[in-house]
C-alpha positions, 0 to 999 in steps of 0.5 A: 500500500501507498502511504499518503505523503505530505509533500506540498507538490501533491497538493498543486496537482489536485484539481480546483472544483468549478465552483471555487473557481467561479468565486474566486474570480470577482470579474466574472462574479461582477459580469455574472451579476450585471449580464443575468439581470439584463437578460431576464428584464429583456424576456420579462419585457419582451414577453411585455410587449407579447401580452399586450392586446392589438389596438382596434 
């Protein structure tokens, strides 16, 4: 059997899990919450505009 090893290079080749790295990264955490907002008011508006009865 292979006994664990304390060496610190064993720890660098492990890999970072998607979601640590996703809040690790504050420019994409700040692009994230300015781009989802505008997305969901653009569908909110649009289905707006959809719903809106024809004029006579």
């Amino acid at each position: 059997m292979t006994e664990p090893t304390n060496n610190p290079d064993s720890e660098q080749n492990e890999r970072i899990p998607a979601m640590q790295a996703l809040m690790d990264n504050p420019f994409l955490l700040l692009f994230i919450g300015v781009a989802m907002p505008t997305v969901f008011y653009i569908i909110w508006g649009i289905m707006e505009i959809v719903t809106l009865p024809v004029a006579p």
